[in-house]
C-alpha positions in Angstrom: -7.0 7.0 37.1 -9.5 8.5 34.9 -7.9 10.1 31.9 -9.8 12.1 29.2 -7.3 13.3 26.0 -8.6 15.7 23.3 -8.1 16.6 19.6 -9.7 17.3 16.0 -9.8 14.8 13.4 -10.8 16.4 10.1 -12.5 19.4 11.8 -14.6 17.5 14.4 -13.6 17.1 18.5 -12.4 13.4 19.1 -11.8 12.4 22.6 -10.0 9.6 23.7 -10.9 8.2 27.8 -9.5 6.1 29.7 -9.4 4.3 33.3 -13.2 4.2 33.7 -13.8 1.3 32.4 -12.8 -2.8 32.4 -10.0 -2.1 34.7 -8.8 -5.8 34.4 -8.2 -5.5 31.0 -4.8 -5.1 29.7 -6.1 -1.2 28.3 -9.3 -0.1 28.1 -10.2 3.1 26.4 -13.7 4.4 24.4 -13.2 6.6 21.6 -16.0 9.4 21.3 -16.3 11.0 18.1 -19.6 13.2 17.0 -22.1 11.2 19.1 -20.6 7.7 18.1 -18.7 6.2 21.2 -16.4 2.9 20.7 -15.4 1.3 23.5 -12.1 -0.8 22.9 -10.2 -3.5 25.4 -7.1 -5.7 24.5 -6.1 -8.5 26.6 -3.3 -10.8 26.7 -2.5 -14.1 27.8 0.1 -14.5 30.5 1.6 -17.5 28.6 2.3 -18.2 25.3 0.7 -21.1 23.5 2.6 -24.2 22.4 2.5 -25.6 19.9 1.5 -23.3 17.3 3.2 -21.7 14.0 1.0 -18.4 14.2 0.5 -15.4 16.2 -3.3 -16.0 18.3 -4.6 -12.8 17.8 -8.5 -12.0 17.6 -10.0 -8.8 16.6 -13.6 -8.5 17.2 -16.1 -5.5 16.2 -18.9 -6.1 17.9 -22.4 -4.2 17.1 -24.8 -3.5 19.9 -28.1 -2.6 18.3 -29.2 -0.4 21.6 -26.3 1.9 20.1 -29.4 2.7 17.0 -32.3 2.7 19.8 -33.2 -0.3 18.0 -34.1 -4.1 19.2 -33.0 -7.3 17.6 -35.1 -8.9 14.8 -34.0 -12.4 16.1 -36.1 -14.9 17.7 -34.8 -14.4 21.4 -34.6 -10.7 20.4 -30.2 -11.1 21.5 -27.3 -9.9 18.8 -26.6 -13.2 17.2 -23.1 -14.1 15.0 -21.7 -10.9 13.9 -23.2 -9.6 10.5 -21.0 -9.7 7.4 -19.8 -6.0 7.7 -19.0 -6.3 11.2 -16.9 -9.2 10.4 -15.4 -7.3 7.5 -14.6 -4.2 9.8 -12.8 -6.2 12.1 -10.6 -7.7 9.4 -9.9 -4.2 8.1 -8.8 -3.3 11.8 -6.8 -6.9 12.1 -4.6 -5.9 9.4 -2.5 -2.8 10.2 -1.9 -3.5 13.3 -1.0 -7.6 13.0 2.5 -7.1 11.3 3.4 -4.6 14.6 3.4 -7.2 17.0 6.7 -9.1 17.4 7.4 -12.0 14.9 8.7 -14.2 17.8 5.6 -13.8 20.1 2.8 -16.1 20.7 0.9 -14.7 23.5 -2.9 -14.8 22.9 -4.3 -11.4 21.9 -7.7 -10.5 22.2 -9.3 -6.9 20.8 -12.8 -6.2 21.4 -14.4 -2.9 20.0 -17.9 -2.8 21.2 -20.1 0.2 19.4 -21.6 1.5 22.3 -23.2 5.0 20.5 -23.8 5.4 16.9 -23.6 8.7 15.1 -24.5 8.0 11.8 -22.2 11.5 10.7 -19.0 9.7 13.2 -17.7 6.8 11.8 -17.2 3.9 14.2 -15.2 1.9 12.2 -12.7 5.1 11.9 -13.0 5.2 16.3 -12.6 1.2 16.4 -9.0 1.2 14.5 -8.0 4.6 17.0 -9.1 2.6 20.0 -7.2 -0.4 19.3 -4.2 1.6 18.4 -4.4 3.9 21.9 -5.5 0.7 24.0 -2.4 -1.6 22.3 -0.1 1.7 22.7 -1.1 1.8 26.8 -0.5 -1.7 27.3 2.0 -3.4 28.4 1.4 -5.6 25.2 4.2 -5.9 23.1 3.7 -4.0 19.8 4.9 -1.2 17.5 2.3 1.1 17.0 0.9 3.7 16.9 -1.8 3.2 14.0 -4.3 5.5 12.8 -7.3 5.2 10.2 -9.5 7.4 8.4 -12.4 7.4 5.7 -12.5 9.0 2.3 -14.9 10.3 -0.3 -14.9 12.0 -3.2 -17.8 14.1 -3.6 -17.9 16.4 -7.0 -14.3 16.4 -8.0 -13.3 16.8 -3.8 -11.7 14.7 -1.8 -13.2 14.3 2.1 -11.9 13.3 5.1 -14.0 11.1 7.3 -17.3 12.5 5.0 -20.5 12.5 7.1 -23.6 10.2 6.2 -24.9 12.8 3.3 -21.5 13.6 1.8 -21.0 9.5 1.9 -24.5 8.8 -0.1 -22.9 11.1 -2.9 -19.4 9.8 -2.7 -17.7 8.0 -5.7 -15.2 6.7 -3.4 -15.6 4.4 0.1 -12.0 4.5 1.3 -10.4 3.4 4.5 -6.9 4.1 5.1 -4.4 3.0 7.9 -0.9 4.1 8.7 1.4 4.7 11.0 3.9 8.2 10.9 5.5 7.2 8.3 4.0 4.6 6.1 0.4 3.1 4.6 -0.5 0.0 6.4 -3.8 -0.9 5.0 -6.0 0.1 2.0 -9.7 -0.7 1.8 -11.8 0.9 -1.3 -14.8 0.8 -3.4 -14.8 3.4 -5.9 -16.7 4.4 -8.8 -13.9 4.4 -11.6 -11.8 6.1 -9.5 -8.7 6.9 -11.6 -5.2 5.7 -9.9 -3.6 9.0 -9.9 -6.5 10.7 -8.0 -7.1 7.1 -5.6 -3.5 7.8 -4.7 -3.8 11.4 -3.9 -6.6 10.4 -1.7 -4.5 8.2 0.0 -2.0 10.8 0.4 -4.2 13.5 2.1 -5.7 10.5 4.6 -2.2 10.0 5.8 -2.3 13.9 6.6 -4.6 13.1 8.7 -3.6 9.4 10.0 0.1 11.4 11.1 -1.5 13.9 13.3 -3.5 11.0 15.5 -0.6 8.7 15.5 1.5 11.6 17.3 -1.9 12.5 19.4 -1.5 8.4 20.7 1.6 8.6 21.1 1.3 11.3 23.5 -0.7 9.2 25.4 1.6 6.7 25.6 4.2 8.6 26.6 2.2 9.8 29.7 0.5 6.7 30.9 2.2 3.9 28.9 2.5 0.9 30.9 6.1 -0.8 30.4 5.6 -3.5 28.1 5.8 -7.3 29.7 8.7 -9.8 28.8 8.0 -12.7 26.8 9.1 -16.3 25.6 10.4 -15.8 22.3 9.2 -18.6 19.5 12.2 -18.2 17.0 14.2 -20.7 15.7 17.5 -22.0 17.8 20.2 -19.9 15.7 22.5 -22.7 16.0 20.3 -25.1 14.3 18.9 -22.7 11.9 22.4 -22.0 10.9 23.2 -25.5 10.2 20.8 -26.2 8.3 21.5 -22.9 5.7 25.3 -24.4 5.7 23.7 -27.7 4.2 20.6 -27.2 2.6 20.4 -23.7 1.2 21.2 -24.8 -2.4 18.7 -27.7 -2.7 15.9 -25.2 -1.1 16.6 -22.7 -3.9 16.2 -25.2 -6.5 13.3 -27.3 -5.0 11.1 -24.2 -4.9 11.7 -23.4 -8.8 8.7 -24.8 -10.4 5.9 -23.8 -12.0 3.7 -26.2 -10.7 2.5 -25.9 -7.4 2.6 -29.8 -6.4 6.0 -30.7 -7.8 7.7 -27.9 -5.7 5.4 -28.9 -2.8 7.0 -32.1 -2.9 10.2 -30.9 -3.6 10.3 -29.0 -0.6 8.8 -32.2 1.7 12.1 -33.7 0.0 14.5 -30.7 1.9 12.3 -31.4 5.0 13.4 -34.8 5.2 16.9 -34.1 5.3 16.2 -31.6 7.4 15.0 -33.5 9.9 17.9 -36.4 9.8 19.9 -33.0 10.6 17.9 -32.7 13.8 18.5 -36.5 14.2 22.2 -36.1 14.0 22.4 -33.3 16.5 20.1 -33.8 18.9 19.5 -37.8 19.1 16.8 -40.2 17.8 13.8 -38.2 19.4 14.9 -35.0 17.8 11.7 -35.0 15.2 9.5 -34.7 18.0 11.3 -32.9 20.5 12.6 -30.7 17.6 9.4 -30.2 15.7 8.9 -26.9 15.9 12.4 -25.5 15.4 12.3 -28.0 12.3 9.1 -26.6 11.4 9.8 -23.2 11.6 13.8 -23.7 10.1 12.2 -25.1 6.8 9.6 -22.3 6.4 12.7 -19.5 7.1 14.9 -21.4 4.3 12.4 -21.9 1.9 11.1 -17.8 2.9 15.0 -17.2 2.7 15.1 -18.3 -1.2 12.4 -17.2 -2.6 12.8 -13.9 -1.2 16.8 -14.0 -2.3 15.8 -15.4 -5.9 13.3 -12.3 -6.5 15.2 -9.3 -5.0 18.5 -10.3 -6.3 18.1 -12.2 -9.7 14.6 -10.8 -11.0 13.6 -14.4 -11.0 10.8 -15.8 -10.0 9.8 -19.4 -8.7 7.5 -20.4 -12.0 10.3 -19.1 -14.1 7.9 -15.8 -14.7 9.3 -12.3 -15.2 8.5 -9.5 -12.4 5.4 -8.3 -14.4 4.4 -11.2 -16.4 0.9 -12.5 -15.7 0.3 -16.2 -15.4 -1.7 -17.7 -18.4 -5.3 -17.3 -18.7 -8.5 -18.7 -20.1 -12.2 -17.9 -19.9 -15.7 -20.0 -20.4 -18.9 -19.1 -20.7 -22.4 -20.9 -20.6 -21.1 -23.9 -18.8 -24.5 -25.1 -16.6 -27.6 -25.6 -18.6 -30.2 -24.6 -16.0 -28.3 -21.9 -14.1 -29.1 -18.4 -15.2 -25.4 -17.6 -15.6 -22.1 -18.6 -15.4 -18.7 -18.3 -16.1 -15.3 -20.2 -15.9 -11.8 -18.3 -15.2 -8.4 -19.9 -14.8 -5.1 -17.9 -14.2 -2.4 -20.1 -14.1 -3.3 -23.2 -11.0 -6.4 -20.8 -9.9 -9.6 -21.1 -11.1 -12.9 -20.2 -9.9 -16.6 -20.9 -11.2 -18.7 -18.0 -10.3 -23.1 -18.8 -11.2 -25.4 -15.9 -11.4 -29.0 -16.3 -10.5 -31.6 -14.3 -11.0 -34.5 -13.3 -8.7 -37.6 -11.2 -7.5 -37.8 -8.1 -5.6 -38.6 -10.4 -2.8 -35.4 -12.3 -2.4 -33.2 -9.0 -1.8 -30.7 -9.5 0.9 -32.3 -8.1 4.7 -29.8 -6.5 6.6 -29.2 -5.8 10.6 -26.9 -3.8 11.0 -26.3 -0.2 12.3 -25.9 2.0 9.5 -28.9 3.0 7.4 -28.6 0.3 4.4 -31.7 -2.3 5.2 -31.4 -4.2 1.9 -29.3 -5.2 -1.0 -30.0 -6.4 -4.3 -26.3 -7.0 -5.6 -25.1 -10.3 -3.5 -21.7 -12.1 -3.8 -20.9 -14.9 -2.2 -17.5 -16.3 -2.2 -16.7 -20.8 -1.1 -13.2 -22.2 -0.8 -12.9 -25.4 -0.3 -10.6 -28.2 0.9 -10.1 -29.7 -2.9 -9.2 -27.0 -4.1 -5.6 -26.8 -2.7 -5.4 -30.9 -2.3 -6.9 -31.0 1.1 -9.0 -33.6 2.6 -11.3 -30.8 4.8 -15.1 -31.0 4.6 -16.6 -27.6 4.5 -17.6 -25.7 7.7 -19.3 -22.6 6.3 -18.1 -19.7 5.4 -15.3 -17.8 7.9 -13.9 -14.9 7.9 -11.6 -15.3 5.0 -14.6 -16.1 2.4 -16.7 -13.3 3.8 -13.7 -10.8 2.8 -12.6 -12.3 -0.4 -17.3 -12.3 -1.3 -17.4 -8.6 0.0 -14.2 -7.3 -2.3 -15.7 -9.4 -5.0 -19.0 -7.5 -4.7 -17.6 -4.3 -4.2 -15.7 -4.4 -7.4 -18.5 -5.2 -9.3 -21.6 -2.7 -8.2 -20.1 0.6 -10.1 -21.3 -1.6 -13.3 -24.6 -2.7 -12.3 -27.9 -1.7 -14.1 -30.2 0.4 -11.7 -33.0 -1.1 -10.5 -35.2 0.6 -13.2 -33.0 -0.8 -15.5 -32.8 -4.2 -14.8 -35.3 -4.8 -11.8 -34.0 -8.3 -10.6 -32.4 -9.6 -7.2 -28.9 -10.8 -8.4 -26.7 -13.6 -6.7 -23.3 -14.1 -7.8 -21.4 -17.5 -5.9 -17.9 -17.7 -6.9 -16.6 -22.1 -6.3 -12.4 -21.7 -6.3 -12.2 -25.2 -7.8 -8.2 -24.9 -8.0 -6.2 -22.2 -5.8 -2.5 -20.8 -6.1 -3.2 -17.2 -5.4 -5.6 -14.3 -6.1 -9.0 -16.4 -6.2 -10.6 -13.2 -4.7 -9.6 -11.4 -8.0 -10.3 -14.6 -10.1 -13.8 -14.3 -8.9 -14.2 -10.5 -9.6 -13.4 -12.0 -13.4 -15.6 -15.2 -12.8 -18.5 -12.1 -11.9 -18.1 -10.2 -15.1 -18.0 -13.3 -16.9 -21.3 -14.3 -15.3 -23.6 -11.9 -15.0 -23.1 -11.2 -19.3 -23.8 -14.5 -19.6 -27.0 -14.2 -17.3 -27.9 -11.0 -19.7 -27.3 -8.2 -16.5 -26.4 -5.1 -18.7 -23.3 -4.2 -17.2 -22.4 -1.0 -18.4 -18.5 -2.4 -18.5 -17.0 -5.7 -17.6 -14.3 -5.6 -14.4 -11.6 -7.5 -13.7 -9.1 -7.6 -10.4 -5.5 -8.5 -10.5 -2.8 -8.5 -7.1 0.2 -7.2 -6.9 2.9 -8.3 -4.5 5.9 -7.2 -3.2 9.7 -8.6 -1.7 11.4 -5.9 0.4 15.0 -6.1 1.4 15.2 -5.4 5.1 18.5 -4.2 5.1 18.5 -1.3 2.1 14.5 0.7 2.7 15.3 1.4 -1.2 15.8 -1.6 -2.6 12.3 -3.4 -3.6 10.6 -5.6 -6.4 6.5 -5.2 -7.4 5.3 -8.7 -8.7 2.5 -8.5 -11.3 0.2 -11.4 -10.5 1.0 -13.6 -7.4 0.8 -16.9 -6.7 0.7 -18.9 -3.6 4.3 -19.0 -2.3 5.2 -15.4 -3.4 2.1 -14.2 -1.0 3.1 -16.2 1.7 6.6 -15.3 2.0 6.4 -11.8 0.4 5.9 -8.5 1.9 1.9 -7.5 0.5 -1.4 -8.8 -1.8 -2.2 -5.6 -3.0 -5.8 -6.6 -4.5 -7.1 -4.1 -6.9 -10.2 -4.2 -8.9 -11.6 -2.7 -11.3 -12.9 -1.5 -15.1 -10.2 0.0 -18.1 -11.3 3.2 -16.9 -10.9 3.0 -13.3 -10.2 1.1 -10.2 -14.0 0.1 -8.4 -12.2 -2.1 -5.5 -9.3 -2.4 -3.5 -7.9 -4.6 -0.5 -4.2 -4.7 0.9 -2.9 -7.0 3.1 0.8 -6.0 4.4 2.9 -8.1 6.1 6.0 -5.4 6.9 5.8 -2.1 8.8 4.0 -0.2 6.0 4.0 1.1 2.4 5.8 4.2 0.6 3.8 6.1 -1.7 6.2 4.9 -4.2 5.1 1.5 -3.9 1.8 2.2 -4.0 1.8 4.1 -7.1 3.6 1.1 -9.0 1.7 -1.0 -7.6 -1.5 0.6 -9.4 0.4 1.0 -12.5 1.3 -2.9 -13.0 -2.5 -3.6 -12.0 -3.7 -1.4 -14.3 -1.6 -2.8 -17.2 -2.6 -6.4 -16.2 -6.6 -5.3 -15.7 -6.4 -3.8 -19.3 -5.1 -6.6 -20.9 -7.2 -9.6 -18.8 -10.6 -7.5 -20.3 -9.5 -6.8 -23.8 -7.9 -10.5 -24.6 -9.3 -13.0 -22.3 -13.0 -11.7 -20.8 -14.2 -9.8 -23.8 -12.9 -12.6 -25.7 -15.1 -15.1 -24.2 -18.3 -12.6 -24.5 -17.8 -9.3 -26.4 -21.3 -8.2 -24.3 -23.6 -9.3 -22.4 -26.7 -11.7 -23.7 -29.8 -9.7 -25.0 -32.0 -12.2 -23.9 -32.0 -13.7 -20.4 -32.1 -17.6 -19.6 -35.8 -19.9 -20.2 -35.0 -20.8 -16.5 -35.0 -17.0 -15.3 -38.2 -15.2 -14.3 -39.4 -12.7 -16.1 -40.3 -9.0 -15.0 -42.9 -6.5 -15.9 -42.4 -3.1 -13.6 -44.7 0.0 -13.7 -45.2 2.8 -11.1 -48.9 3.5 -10.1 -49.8 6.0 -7.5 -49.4 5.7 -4.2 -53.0 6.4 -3.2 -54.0 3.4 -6.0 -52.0 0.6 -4.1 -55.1 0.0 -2.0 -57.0 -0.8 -4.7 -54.4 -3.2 -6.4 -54.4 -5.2 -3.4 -58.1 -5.0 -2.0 -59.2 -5.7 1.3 -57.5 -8.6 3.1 -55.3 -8.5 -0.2 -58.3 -9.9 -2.1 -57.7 -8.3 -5.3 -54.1 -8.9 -5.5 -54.3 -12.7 -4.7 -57.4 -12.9 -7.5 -54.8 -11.2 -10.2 -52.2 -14.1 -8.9 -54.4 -17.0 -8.9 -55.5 -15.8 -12.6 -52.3 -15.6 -14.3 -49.8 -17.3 -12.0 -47.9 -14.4 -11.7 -45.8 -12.7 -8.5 -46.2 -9.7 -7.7 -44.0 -7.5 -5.6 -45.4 -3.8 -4.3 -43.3 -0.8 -3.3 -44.7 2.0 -1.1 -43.4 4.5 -3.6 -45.6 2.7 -6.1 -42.9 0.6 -7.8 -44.6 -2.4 -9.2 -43.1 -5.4 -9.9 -44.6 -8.5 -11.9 -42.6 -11.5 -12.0 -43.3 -14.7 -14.3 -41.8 -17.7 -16.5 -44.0 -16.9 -19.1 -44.2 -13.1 -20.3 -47.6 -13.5 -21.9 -48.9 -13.9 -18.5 -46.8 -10.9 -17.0 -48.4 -8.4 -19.5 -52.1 -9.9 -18.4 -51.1 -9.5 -14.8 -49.9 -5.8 -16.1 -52.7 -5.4 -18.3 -54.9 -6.0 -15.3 -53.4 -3.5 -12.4 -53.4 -0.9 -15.4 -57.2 -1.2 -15.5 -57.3 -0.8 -11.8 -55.6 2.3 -11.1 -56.3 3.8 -13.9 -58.7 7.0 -13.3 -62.0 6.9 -14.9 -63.0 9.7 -17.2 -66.4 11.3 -19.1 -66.3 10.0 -23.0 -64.1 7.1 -22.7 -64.9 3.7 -23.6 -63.9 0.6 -21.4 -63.8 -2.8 -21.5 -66.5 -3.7 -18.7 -68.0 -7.3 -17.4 -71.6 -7.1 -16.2 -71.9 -8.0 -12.0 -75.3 -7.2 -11.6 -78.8 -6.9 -12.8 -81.7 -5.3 -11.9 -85.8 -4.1 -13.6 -84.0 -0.5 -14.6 -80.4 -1.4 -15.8 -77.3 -3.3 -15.6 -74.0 -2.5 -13.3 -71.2 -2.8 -15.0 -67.5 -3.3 -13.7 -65.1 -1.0 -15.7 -62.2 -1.6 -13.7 -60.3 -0.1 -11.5 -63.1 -1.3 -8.8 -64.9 1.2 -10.1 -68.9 0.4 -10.8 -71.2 2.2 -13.3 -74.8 2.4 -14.1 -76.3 1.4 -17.5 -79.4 2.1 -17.5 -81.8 0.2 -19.2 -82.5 2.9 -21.7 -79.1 3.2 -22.4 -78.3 -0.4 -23.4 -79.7 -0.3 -26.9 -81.4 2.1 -29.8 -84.1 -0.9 -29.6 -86.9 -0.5 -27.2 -85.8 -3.1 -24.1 -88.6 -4.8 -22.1 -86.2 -6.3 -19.8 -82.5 -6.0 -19.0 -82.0 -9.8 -19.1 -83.5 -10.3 -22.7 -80.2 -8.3 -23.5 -77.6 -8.6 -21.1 -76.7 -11.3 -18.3 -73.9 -11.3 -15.4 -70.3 -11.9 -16.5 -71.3 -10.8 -20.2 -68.3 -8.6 -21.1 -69.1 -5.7 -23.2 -68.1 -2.2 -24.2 -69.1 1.2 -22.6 -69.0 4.8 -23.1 -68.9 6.8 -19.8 -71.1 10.0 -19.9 -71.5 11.3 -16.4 -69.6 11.1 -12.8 -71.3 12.9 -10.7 -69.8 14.4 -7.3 -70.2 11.3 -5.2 -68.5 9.5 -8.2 -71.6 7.6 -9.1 -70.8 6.7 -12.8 -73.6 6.7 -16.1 -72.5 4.5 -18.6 -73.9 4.2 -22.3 -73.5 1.2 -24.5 -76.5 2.1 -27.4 -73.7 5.3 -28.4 -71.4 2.5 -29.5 -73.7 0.4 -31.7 -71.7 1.4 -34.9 -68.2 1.5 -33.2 
């Protein structure tokens, strides 16, 4: 039956529909909000998969160009592999809602939000996180929502809910928050130095907000709910589980203290083995394969068990670390001889190589996507290989996870940039994680800042990003610990990576992942403190350390770049019909040269001398010509009553033969002959623009 459901979000009329479309889906409902419409449907497999450790779910954004009126740029004019933003939209919508689905369930999950309207004022990344909330909350999915999201900005000292596509191109803040009723379940930022105090005050007034929709879903739910199916559990037998915390708890809580990630890796393959002669002894000789997965899952709940127990109860970490002590860290610069950049940072077992390079206008980033951003000069790119955690995996690309961690990377980093009239160069950061045990994607904001000073970028202040994690005891809401500076085990067995990024004035980038039903406001607000400490001290004694400021002088290997700004109505004549004068400038100095239609030119070259030439040259063309100047000129033709002389600019003068000398001339080529360069006084444009030029003024210049 065909439902239509109707509120306000942040002053504006948002509609939720449903039974109109994709019956067969599990839920199906399109969110319309301005003139964006999202049309979301979740699906379920009947059965659960076997033989997995993991929940199967997929969360898809999918943009439909047609929602723009625009066509595809591709060859076969088809949407191809979702852009980078799309991909990073679905990850934001992936994460509030993964840790409300039950632990024990393994029962494919497909969401699929398909832009089907885009309102450039309407967010449809704010509609895409409602419509998977409503659709999961209809279902007869197992889950625990309701969720809600919202966008914020921060436009002259004012915080805005879901800000419109002006209010957004003046923001100093790009916040997405999700929640449910009563907690923050996701945090997604990049902010212009925002201060902690006022980025958690932000987050405050979204959850406003986010509380009003989750009660407006749950409505819904209540009214047209579907009952939600029964399914195979996937936790551990009890009994066994239980037997194996009778005999193995203590050697579990002393294999996983070690600071080295290896050792304890092995120490905990040592547990496993007993472990599994357990399983032997109880269920017979083909236990290990009949048993796997309650052996598998009964060694990842011990070792969860004791970590978890060791932090919450003794203060006491794993590496032997306090709660707020930051592994040790160490910096490089200048590593590569040829690169333009590049910079080394280790924090404990992670370390990442990030290497700037350098470009033209030219090799800017094209995007496709839906909003109004076309281009970007500011690229981050983000690799994570097998080696770098021991594994024998050749590399497929870059998924999902390495688009994220490149994206928060960027973000953190492009409050500091130089404007393009600054600094008028393409830049490519590519962070390698060479060794991981947690927080490369904050490594690499590090590796960044470290780079690009090394490349010479004038950042206006180096950045550097820290996480914060957190162990929760399920049993007392109150009782909690904030790690400073995670490594691997405490993110997979803790309760959050809360990434934050940013300068000593301000936080420029933030990404939480939450593995419980939410966050208090309490939590957050620590967790900004300890980050902010650990940001502080990682700039002043390890980055600025390593480079107090960035190089005054870029790499040999770097182009060089010569900009000016000539008048719009003079680009015709830099680049001449068929782009004959433009190519003639090129071919002459070896130059490239890049042309804005707002006038901007660029000149790009290895060697400056030939920049300024090529610079020297487009001056001379659009420059206007005026009565009693003197120019440079090269004779192009003669003839019985003068001489035409090319003065630049492709502008052509007169001198007429009487003019070329206080001598009495018989014949212009006694005196003058084509490609003589010579200098010329201009004494008359008349209202064609027919020039008179004089040289026999200038004899005693």
């Amino acid at each position: 039956m065909f439902k239509v459901y109707e509120t306000e979000l942040a002053g504006r009329k948002l509609t939720i529909e449903t039974g109109k479309f994709a019956n067969q889906a599990n839920a199906s409902v399109t969110v319309r909000y301005g003139e964006t419409v999202v049309m979301t449907n979740v699906a379920a497999a009947k059965e659960a998969q076997t033989g997995v450790d993991f929940f199967p779910l997929s969360v898809n954004y999918e943009e439909k160009l047609y929602a723009v009126g625009r066509i595809p740029g591709s060859f076969n004019r088809r949407e191809g592999k979702p852009a980078d933003k799309a991909v990073l939209i679905s990850r934001a919508i992936d994460r509030p809602i993964r840790p409300l689905f039950p632990h024990d369930f393994r029962n494919d999950v497909c969401v699929t939000n398909t832009v089907l309207s885009m309102d450039q004022d309407a967010s449809p990344e704010v509609c895409a996180n409602i419509g998977t909330s409503a659709a999961l909350s209809i279902s007869d999915i197992p889950w625990g929502g309701p969720t809600a999201a919202v966008q914020v900005g921060y436009v002259d000292g004012q915080i805005i809910i879901n800000p419109n596509e002006e209010q957004r191109s003046k923001s100093d803040l790009q916040l997405t928050v999700a929640g449910t009723l009563e907690k923050i379940t996701m945090i997604e930022a990049g902010a212009n130095e925002i201060p902690n105090d006022t980025m958690l005050q932000a987050i405050k007034m979204a959850h406003v907000e986010i509380k009003k929709m989750c009660e407006f879903i749950s409505n819904i739910k209540a009214e047209i709910g579907k009952p939600k199916f029964e399914y195979t559990s996937f936790a551990v037998d009890p009994e066994f589980y239980k037997s194996v915390c009778d005999k193995f708890e203590t050697a579990m809580y002393e294999a996983v203290q070690n600071n080295d990630k290896e050792v304890r890796n092995d120490n905990v393959d040592k547990v496993k083995e007993q472990i599994e002669e357990l399983a032997v002894e109880m269920y017979g000789e083909d236990a290990k394969e009949e048993k796997s997965f309650d052996i598998a899952t009964a060694v990842h709940d011990l070792e969860k068990a004791c970590v978890r127990k060791m932090i919450l109860t003794e203060a006491k970490r794993p590496d032997g670390r306090t709660i707020d002590e930051v592994r040790p860290l160490s910096a490089e610069v200048n590593l590569l001889p040829r690169v333009h950049g590049s910079g080394l940072f280790s924090r404990g077992q992670t370390q990442v190589l990030t290497i700037a390079t350098l470009g033209t206008k030219g090799d800017e980033q094209e995007l496709d996507g839906l909003d109004t951003e076309t281009s970007k000069r500011y690229m981050h790119q983000y690799n994570f290989p097998g080696y770098s955690v021991g594994e024998a995996k050749a590399s497929r690309g870059p998924g999902r996870r390495e688009i994220g961690h490149g994206a928060l990377a960027e973000r953190a980093l492009v409050p500091v940039l130089p404007s393009e009239e600054e600094f008028p160069y393409t830049m490519r950061l590519v962070s390698e994680v060479l060794e991981s045990n947690g927080s490369t994607s904050q490594a690499s904001i590090c590796g960044s800042t470290l780079a690009l000073m090394d490349a010479g970028v004038p950042i206006k202040k180096p950045v550097a990003g820290i996480s914060a994690g957190l162990i929760t005891d399920p049993e007392d809401p109150n009782k909690y610990i904030v790690l400073t500076d995670i490594q691997d085990i405490e993110d997979f067995f803790g309760d959050m990576d809360f990434k934050v990024g940013g300068t000593k004035d301000g936080i420029t980038a933030i990404q939480v992942d939450i593995k419980v039903d939410g966050l208090t406001y309490d939590i957050i607000e620590q967790a900004f403190e300890r980050t902010k400490i650990a940001r502080d001290n990682m700039i002043d004694n390890v980055l600025l350390k390593a480079i107090p400021a960035p190089r005054t002088e870029l790499s040999k290997y770097a182009p060089k770049i010569i900009s000016t700004k000539i008048s719009v109505d003079k680009i015709k004549d830099v680049i001449g019909t068929g782009g004959k004068t433009i190519n003639k400038i090129i071919e002459k100095t070896g130059v490239k040269i890049d042309i804005e239609e707002d006038g901007r030119v660029f000149i790009y070259s290895q060697d400056i001398e030939n920049a300024r030439e090529a610079l020297k040259i487009i001056e001379g063309i659009t420059r206007d010509i005026e009565v009693g100047v003197i120019y440079d000129g090269v004779v192009t033709r003669i003839t019985a009553f003068g001489a035409f002389v090319d003065i630049g600019g492709g502008k052509e003068g007169l001198l007429h033969i009487s003019k070329i000398s206080s001598q009495r001339v018989e014949k212009v080529e006694d005196v003058l002959s084509i490609g003589d360069e010579i200098r010329v006084k201009v004494t008359n444009i008349d209202h064609q623009g027919k020039i008179d030029l004089n040289m026999k003024d200038l004899e005693n210049h």
